[in-house]
TORLOTI-696223 format. One record per residue (C-alpha): residue in one letter; x negated, y, z negated. Coordinates in nm, 4 decimals, padded with zeros to 6 digits, always signed. Layout:
 aa        X        Y        Z
  A        X        Y        Z
...
//
This chain:
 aa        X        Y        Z
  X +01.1289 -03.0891 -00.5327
  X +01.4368 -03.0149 -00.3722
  X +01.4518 -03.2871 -00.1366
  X +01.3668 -03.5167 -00.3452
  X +01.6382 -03.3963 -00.5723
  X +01.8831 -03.4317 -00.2640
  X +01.8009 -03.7510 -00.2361
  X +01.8676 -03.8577 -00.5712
  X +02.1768 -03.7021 -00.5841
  X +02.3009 -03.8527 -00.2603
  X +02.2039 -04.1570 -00.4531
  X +02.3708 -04.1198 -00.7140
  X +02.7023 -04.0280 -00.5092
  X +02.6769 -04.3300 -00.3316
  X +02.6477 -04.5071 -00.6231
  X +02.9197 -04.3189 -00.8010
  X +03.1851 -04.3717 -00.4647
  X +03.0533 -04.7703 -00.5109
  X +03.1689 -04.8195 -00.8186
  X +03.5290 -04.6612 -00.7892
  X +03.5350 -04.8526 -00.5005
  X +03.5064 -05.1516 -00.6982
  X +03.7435 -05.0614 -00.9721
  X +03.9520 -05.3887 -00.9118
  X +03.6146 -05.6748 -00.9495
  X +03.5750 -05.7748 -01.2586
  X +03.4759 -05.6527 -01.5516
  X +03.1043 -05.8576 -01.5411
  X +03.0052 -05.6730 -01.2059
  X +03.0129 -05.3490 -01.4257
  X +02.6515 -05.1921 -01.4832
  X +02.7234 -05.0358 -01.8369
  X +02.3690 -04.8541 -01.7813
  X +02.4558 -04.7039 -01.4140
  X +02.5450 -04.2836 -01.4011
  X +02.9013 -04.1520 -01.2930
  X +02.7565 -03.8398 -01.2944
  X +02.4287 -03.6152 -01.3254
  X +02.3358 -03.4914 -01.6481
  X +02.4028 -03.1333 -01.6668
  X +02.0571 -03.0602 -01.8005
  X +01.8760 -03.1534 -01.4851
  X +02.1332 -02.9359 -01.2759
  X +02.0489 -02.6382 -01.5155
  X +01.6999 -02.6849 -01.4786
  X +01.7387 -02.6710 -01.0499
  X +01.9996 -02.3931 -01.1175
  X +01.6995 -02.1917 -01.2487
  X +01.4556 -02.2779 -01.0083
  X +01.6010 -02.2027 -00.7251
  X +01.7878 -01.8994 -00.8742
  X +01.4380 -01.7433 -00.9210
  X +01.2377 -01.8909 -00.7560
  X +01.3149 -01.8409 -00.4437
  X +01.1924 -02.0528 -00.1160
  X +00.9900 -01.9712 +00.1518
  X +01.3020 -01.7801 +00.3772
  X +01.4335 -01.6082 +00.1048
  X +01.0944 -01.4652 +00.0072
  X +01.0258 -01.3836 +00.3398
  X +01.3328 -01.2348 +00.4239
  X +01.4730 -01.0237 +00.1283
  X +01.1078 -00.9977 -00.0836
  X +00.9245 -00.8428 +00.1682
  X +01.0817 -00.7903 +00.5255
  X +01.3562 -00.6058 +00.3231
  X +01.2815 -00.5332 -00.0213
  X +00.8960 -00.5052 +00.0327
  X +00.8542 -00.3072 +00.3341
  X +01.1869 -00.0691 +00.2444
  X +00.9900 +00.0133 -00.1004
  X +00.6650 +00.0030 +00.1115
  X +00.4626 -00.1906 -00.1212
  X +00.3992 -00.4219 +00.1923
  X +00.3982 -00.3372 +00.5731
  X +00.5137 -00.5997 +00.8137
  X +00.5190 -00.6217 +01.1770
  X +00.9110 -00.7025 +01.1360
  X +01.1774 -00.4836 +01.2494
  X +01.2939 -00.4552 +00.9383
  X +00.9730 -00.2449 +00.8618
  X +01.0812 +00.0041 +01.1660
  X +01.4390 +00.0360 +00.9759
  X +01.5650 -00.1666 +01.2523
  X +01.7623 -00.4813 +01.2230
  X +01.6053 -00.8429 +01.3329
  X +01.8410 -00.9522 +01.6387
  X +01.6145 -01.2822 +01.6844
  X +01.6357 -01.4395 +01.3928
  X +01.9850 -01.2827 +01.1703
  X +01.7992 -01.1958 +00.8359
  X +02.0933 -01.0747 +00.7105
  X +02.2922 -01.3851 +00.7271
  X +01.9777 -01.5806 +00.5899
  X +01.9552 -01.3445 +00.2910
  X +02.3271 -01.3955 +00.2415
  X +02.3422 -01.7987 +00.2787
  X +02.0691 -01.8505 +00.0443
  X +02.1981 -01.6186 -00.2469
  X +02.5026 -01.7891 -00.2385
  X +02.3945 -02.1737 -00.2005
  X +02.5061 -02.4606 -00.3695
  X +02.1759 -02.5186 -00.5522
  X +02.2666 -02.1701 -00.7388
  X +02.6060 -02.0052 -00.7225
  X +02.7864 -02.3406 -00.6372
  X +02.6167 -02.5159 -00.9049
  X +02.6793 -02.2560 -01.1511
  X +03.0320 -02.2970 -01.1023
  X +03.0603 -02.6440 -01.1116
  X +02.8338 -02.6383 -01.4754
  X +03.0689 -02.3788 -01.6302
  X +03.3405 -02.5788 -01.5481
  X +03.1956 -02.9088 -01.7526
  X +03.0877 -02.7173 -01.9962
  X +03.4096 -02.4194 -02.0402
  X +03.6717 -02.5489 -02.3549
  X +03.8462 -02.7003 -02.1196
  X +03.5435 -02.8968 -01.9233
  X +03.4274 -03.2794 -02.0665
  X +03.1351 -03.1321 -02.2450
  X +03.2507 -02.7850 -02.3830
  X +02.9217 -02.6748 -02.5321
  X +02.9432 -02.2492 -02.5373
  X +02.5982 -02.1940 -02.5669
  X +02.4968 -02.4031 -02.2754
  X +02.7955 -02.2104 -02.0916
  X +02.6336 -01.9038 -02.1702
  X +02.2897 -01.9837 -02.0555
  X +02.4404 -02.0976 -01.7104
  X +02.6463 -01.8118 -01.6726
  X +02.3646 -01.5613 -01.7363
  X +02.1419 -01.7583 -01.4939
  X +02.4492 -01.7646 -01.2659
  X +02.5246 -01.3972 -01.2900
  X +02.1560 -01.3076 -01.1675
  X +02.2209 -01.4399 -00.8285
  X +02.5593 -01.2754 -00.7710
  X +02.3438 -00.9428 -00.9066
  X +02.1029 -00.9525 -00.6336
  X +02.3235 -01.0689 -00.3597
  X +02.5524 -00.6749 -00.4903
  X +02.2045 -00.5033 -00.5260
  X +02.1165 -00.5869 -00.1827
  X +02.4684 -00.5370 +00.0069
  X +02.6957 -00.3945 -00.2600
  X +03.0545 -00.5484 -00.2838
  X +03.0323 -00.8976 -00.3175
  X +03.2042 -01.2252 -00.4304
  X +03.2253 -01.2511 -00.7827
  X +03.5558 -01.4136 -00.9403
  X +03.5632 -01.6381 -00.6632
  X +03.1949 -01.7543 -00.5706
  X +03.0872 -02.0979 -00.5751
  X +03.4754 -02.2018 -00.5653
  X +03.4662 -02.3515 -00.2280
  X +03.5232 -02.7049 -00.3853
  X +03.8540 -02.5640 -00.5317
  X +03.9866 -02.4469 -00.1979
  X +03.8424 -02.0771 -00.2169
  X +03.6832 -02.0399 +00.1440
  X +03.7599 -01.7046 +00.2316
  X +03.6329 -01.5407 -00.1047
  X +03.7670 -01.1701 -00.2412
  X +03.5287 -00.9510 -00.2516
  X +03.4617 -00.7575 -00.6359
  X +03.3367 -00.4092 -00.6581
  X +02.9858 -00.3514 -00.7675
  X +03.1320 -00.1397 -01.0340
  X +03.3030 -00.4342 -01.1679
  X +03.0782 -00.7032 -01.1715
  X +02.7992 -00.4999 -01.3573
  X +03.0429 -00.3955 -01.6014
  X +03.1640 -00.7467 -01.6434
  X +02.8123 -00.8571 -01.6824
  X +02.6994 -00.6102 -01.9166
  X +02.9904 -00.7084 -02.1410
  X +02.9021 -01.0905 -02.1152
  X +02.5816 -01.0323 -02.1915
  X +02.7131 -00.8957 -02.5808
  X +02.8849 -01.1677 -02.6376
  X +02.6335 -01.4126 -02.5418
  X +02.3803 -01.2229 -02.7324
  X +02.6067 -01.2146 -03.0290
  X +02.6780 -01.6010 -02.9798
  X +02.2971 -01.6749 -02.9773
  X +02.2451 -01.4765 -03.2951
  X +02.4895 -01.7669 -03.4457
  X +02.3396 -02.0516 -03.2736
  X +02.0446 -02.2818 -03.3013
  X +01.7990 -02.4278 -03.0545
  X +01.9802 -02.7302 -03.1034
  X +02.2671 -02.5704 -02.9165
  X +02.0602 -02.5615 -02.5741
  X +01.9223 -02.7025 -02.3127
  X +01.5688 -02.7631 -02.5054
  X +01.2720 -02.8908 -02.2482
  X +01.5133 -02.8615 -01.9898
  X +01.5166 -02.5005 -02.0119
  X +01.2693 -02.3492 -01.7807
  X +01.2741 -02.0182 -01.9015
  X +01.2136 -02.0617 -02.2855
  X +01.2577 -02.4354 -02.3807
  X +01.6100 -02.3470 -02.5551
  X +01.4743 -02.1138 -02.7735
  X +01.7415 -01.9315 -02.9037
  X +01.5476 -01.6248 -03.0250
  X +01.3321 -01.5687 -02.6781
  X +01.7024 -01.5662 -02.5318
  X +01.8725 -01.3074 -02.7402
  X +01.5505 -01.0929 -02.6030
  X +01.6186 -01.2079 -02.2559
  X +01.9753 -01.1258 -02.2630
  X +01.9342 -00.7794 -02.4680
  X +01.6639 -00.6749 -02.2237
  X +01.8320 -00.7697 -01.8968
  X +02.1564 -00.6099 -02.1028
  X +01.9201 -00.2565 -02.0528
  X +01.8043 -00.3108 -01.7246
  X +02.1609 -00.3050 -01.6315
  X +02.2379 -00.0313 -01.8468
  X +01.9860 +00.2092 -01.7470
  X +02.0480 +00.1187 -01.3365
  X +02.4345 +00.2447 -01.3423
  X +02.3373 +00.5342 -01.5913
  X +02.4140 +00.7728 -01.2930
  X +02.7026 +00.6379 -01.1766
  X +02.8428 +00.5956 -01.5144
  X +02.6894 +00.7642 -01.8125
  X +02.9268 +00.6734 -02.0493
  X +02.9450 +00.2805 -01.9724
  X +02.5550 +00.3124 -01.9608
  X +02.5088 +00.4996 -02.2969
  X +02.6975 +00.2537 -02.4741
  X +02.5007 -00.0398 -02.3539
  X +02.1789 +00.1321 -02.3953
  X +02.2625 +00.2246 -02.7299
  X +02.3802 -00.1038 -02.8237
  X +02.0428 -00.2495 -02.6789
  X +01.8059 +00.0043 -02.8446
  X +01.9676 -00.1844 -03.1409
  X +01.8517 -00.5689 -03.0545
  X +01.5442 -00.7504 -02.9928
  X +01.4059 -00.6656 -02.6999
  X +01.0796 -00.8817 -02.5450
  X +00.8042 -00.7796 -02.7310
  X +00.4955 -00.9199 -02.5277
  X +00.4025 -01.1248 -02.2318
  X +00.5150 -01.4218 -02.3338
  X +00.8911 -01.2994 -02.3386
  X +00.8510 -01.2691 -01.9589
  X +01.1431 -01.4366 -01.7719
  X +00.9886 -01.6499 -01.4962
  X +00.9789 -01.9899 -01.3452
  X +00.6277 -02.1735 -01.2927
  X +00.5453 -02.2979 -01.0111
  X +00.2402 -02.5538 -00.8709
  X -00.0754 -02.5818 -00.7111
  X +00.0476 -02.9344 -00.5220
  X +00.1600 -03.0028 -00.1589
  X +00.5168 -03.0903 -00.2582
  X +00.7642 -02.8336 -00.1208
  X +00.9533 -02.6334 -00.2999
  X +00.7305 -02.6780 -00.6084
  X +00.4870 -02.4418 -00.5296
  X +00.5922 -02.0782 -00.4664
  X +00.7825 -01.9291 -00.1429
  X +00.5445 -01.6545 -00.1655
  X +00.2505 -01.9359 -00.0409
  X +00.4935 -02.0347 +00.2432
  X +00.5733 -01.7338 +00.3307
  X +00.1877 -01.5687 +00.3900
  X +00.1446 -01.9367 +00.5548
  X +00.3965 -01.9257 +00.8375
  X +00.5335 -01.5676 +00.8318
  X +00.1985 -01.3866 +00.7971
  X +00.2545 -01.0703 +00.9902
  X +00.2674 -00.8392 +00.6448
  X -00.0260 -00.6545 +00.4898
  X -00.0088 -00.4647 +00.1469
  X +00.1310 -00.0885 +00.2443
  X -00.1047 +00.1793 +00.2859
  X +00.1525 +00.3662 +00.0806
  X +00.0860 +00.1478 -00.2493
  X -00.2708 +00.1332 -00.1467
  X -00.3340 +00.5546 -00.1750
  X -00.1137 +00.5235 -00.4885
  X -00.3575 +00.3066 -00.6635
  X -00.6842 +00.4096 -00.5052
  X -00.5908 +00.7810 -00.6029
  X -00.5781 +00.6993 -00.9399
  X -00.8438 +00.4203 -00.9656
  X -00.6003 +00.1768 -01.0273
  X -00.7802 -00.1582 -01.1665
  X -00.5056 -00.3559 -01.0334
  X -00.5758 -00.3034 -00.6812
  X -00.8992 -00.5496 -00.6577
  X -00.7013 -00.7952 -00.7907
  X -00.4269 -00.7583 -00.5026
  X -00.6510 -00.6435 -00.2252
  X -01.0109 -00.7313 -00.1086
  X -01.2143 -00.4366 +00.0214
  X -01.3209 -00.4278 +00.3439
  X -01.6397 -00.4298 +00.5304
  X -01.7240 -00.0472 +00.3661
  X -01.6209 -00.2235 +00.0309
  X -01.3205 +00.0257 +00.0231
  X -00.9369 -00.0668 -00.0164
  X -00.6938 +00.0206 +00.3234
  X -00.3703 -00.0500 +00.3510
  X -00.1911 -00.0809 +00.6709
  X +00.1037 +00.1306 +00.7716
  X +00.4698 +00.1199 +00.7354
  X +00.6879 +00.2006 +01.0496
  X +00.4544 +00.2050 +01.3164
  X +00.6485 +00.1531 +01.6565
  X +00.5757 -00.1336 +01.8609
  X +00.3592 +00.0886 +02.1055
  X +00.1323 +00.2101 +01.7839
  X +00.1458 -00.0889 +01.6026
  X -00.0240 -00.2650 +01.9564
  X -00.2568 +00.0223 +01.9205
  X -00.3593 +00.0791 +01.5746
  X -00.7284 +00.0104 +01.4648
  X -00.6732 -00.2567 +01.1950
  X -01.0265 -00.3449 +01.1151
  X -01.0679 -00.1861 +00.7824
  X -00.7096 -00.3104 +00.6631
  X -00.7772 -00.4674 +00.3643
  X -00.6440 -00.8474 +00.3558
  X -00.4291 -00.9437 +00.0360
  X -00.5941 -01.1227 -00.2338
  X -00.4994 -01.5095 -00.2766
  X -00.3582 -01.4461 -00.6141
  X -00.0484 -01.2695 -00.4625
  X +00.0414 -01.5819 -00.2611
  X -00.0646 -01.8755 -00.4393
  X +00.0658 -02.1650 -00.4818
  X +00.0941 -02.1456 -00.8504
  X +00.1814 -01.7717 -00.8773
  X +00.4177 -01.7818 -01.1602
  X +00.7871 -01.6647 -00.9910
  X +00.9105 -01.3365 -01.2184
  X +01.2805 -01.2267 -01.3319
  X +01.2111 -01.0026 -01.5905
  X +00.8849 -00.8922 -01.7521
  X +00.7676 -00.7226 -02.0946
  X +00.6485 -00.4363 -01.9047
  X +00.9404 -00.3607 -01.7516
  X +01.1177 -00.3330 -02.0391
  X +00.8400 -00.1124 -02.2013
  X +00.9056 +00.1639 -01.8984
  X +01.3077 +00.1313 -01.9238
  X +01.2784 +00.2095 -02.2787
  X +01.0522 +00.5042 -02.1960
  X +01.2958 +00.6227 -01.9953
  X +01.5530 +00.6036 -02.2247
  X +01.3469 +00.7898 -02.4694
  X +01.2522 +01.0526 -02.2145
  X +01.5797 +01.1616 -02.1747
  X +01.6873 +01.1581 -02.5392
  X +01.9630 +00.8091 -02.4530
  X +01.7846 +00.6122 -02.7284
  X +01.4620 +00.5554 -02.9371
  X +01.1423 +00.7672 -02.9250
  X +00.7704 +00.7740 -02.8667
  X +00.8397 +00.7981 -02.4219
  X +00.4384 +00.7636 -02.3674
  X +00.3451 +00.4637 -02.5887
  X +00.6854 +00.2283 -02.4384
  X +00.5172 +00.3776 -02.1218
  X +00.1003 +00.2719 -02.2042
  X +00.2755 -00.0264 -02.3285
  X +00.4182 -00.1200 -02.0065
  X +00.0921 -00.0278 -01.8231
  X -00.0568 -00.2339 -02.0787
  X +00.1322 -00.5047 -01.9985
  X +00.1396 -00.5169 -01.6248
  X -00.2323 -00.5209 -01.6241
  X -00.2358 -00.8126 -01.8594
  X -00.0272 -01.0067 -01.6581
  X -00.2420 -00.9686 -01.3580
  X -00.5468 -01.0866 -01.5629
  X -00.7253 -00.6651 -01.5632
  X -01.0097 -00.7092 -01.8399
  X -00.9300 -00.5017 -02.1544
  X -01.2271 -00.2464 -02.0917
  X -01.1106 -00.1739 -01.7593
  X -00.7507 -00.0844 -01.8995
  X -00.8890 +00.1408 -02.1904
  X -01.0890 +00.2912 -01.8709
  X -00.7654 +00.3817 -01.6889
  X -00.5944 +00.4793 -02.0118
  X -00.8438 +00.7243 -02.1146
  X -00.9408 +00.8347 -01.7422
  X -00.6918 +00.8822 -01.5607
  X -00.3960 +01.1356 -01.5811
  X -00.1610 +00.8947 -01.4273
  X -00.2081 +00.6832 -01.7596
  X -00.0706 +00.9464 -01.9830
  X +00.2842 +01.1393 -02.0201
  X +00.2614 +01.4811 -02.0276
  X +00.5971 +01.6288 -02.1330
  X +00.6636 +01.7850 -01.7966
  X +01.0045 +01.5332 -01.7567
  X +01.0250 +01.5282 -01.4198
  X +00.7253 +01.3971 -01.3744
  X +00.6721 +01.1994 -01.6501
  X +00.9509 +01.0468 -01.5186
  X +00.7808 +01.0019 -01.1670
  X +00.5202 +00.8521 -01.3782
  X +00.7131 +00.6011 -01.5385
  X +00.9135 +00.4808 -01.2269
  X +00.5764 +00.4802 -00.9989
  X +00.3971 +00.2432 -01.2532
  X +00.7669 +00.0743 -01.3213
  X +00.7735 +00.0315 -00.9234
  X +00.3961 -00.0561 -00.9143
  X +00.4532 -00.3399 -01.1585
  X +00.6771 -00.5165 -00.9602
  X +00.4110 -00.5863 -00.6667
  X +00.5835 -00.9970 -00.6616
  X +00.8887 -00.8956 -00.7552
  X +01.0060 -00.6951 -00.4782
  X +01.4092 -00.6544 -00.5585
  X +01.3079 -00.4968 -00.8370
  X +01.0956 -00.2343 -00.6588
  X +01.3380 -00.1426 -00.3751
  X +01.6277 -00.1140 -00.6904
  X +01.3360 +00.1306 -00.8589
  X +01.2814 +00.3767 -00.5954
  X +01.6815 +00.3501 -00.4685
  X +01.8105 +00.3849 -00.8370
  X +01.5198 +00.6651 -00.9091
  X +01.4271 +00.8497 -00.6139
  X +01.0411 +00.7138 -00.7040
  X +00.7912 +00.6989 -00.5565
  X +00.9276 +00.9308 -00.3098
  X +00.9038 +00.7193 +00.0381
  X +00.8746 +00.9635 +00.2685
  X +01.0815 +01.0750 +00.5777
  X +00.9870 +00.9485 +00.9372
  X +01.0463 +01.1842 +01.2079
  X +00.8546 +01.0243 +01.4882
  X +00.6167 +01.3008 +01.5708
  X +00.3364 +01.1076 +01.3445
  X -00.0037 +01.0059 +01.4422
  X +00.0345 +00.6953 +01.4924
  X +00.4166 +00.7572 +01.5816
  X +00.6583 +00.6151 +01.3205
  X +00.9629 +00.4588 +01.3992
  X +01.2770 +00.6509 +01.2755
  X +01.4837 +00.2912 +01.3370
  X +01.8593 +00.3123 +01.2526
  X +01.8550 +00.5438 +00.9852
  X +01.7142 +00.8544 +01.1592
  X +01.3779 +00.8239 +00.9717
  X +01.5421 +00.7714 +00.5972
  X +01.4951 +00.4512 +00.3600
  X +01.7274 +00.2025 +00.4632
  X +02.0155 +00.1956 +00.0878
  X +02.1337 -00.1650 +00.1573
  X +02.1670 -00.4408 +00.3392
  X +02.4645 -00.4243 +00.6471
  X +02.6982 -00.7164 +00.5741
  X +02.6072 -01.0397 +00.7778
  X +02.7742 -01.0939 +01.1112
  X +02.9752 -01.4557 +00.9368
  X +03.1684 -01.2395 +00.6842
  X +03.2331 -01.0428 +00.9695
  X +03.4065 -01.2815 +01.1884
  X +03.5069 -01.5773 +00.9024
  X +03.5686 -01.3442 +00.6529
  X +03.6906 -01.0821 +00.8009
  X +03.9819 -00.9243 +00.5765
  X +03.7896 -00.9300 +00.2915
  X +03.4784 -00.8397 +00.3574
  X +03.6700 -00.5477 +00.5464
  X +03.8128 -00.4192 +00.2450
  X +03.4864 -00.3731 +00.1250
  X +03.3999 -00.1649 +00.3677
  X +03.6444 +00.0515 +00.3152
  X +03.6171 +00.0735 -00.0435
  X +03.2438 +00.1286 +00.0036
  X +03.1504 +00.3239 +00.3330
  X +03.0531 +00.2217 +00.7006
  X +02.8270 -00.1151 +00.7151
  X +02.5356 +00.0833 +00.7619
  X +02.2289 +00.0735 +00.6035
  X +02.2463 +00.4271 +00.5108
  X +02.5757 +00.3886 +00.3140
  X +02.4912 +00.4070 -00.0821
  X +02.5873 +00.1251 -00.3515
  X +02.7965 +00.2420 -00.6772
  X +02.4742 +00.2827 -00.8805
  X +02.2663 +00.4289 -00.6079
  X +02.4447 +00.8039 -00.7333
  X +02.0999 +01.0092 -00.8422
//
């Protein structure tokens, strides 16, 4: 899809530079059909795919070499795995370039200016939907590394090639603050006011957007509530006090398809393809089989005893060559096919962040049904049969909160964490922002020996900036550093503050 897409827009650039090169013929060589420009609804519509849906080196790199083996629901043979960083192949700088492409930040920018009261096709609620979709790039690219570009990403067309770098603390608050007034704006609007088919997400519906925006609003309120409790409570509060996705079908995600086009069917496919050196993490694997998890046959297939193994996290290179992997279990096609469905933001994670909230008296009530809700959910998205849920509901202790807050609270981030098995920024923001599921310490006296990597044995807390902003950037991204702490991967984000 996104060649072809090039291709069409390089056509339509040549065509474009043809005609104003022609501006002196006649007025009868004019094509009054031909486009000067693209329609801004079939830029929105690539904004979102490739904003979520990310390609095969972007899933490879920051869903699982990073994200996935740092929150160990997958174990890789990568050095990221070891807590070591990849000197053949620069994963940082990969992770970097693609969160800040054209195809998403750059277009972004370009769309709000069109469509600002200043652009040549001010529409606000358009402006809003592209700024939200916009915003959720620049929020994983500060999740992953911390200070980032904001104010002046996706500005290189206006001169801006050595972008400022904006606080973490600043761009969620900004963010959070944007997303009331859109919500506000969306109360007032119609579906008219959209983008209609062309929206991926909801096909313009105005309502399934206000939930969108109020529930992403929470997600960002309840991730800096340790870092700042008062910015948090009011954002909570306010979004206690909204729609919030109330099923399944509220879930923010792209499609994508069982077809051999690229880029149309999901990076996780390309990535199991042609980076296949990752297993599901015997961490996540006890989790579930300990509590007779239903989930795990649909993510792993037993092996020869007809039990469920995972393999691993951190072996060194010696044990790794070493370790017996027969009884690994191998992942289940759903978690890399073609047409897995590629998910933002789901009903069941909003069920546990308004458990949480409950839990700990910042807004609403009734902790353990948002929580059964959200394991509900989850399951139902992963196609679990409703008998085996009311099994695991009435079974298993892990299904029920207890009052004990602490670990109620475990509870709710482990199956918060759990939930996010194809999602894995979320997870590693779960278990940094939480502290669980506690990932424990490597000290290299293991059997098999672990690999204590860079960080003397401790989960890596972001990603080191990329060698580029380094050297091209270099004034900037050095005031980030000193803001934030040594580029390290031990040095915390703002909201990592538990």
């Amino acid at each position: 899809m996104k060649s072809l897409n090039i291709k069409k827009i390089s056509a339509l650039v040549t065509v474009i530079i043809m005609l104003v090169s022609c501006e002196g013929l006649s007025d009868i060589n004019d094509n009054p059909n031909s486009l000067t420009s693209i329609p801004d609804q079939y830029l929105f519509t690539n904004m979102c795919k490739y904003t979520i849906s990310d390609a095969r080196q972007l899933t490879a790199r920051a869903q699982v070499f990073f994200c996935g083996t740092w929150s160990h629901l997958y174990s890789s043979s990568y050095p990221e795995d070891r807590y070591r960083i990849n000197t053949d192949t620069d994963d940082e700088n990969i992770v970097w370039q693609d969160l800040y492409s054209t195809t998403t930040v750059g277009l972004a920018a370009d769309l709000k200016k069109k469509l600002g009261p200043e652009g040549t096709d001010p529409n606000p609620v358009k402006y809003a939907m592209v700024d939200i979709v916009g915003s959720i790039r620049i929020l994983k690219a500060s999740d992953l590394y911390g200070d980032v570009p904001y104010n002046d990403a996706g500005r290189g067309a206006e001169g801006v090639l050595l972008p400022q770098y904006d606080t973490q603390e600043a761009i969620y608050k900004d963010v959070i603050s944007k997303l009331g007034t859109y919500i506000a704006l969306f109360e007032s609007s119609t579906d008219a006011d959209g983008y209609g088919a062309s929206d991926p997400f909801y096909a313009g519906s105005m309502e399934k957007w206000i939930k969108f925006a109020n529930s992403l609003r929470l997600r960002l309120a309840m991730r800096i509530r340790y870092a700042d409790p008062a910015t948090a409570q009011t954002a909570i509060t306010a979004s206690l006090a909204k729609p919030l996705m109330t099923s399944n079908d509220d879930n923010a995600r792209i499609l994508n398809f069982d077809t051999s086009v690229l880029y149309q069917y999901s990076g996780w496919y390309e990535a199991f393809i042609n980076e296949g050196r990752f297993s599901l993490s015997k961490f996540l694997v006890d989790i579930m089989n300990a509590s007779n998890d239903p989930r795990l046959p649909v993510f792993a297939l037993p092996n020869s005893l007809g039990l469920y193994e995972g393999y691993p996290n951190g072996l060194t290179s010696e044990a790794r060559t070493s370790y017996d992997a027969t009884n690994v279990s191998v992942t289940a096609p759903i978690l890399y096919a073609k047409d897995i469905p590629s998910y933002y933001l789901t009903y069941s994670e909003v069920c546990f962040l308004q458990a949480e909230a409950a839990l700990y008296g910042l807004g609403g009530s009734n902790p353990n049904t948002h929580f059964r809700n959200g394991i509900i959910a989850s399951m139902k998205q992963w196609g679990v049969s409703d008998a085996d849920i009311e099994t695991f509901l009435a079974d298993e202790e892990e299904a029920t909160l207890t009052g004990n807050t602490e670990d109620d609270f475990r509870k709710i981030c482990t199956q918060l964490w759990m939930s996010c098995i194809s999602n894995n920024w979320e997870a590693y923001n779960v278990v940094r922002r939480t502290g669980y599921p506690v990932i424990p310490v490597r000290t290299g006296l293991e059997t098999p020996q672990l690999d204590v990597g860079l960080t003397n044995g401790t989960m890596p807390r972001r990603i080191q900036y990329p060698v580029t902003e380094l050297t091209l950037n270099v004034e900037n991204c050095e005031a980030a550093i000193a803001r934030q702490g040594p580029n390290l991967m031990t040095t915390k984000i703002w909201w990592d503050a538990k």
